[in-house]
C-alpha positions in Angstrom: 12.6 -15.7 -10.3 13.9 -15.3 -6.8 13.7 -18.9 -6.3 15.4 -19.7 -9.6 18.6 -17.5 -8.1 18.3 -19.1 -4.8 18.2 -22.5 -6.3 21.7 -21.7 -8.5 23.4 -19.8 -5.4 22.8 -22.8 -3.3 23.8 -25.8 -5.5 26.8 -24.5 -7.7 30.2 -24.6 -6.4 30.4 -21.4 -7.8 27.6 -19.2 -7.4 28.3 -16.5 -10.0 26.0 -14.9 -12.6 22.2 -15.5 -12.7 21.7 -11.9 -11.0 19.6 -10.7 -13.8 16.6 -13.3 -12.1 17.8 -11.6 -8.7 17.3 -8.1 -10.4 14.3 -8.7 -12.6 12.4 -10.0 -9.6 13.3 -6.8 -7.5 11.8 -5.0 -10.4 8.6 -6.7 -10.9 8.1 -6.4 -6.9 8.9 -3.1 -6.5 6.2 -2.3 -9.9 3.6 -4.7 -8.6 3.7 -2.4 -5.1 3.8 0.8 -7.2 0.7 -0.4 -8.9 -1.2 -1.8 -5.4 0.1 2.0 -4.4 -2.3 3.9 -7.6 -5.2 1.3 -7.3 -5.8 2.2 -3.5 -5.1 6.3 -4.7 -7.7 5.8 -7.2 -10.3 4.0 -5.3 -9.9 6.7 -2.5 -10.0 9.6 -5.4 -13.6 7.7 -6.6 -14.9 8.0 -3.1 -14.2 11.8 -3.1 -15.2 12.2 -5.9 -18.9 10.4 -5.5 -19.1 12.4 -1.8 -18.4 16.0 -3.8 -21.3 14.9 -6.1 -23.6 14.5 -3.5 -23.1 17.7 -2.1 -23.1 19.3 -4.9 -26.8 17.5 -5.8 -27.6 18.4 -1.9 -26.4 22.4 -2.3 -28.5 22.5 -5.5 -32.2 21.2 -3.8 -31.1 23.8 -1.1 -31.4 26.8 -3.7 -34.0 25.7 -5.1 -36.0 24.9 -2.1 -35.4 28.5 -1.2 -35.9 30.3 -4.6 -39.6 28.9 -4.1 -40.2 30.6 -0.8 -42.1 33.7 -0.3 -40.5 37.1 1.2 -40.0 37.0 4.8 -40.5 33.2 5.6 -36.8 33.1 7.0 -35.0 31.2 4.3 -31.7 33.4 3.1 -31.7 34.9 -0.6 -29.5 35.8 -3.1 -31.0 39.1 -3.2 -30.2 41.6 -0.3 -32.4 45.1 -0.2 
């Protein structure tokens, strides 16, 4: 579309009108960037999401791990006496 305008402002004697290729291409640049913009968000919101999970699964094995230990073997509890 840009090269559509360029083409009419360069060889017409009078290069009027065909700004609607001009301003459609702005627009379809300016969304294709918006929607580069929201992939990259959304990939890094994916990865933050999978590294929450796994320390979520690694806090879990933790308390677990230490519900299974007997009195006194230095592992914190829950329960304080």
């Amino acid at each position: 579309l840009f090269v559509r305008f360029l083409y009419f402002y360069l060889t017409l004697d009078r290069p009027t009108g065909h700004t609607q290729s001009l301003i459609l291409g702005a627009v379809l640049v300016i969304v294709g960037f918006q929607i580069g913009v929201i992939g990259l968000i959304a990939d890094i919101i994916s990865a933050n999401r999978k590294l929450i999970e796994e320390i979520l699964v690694r806090q879990r094995r933790r308390e677990i791990e230490g519900e299974g230990n007997p009195k006194g073997s230095g592992t914190p509890t829950s329960e304080a006496s």
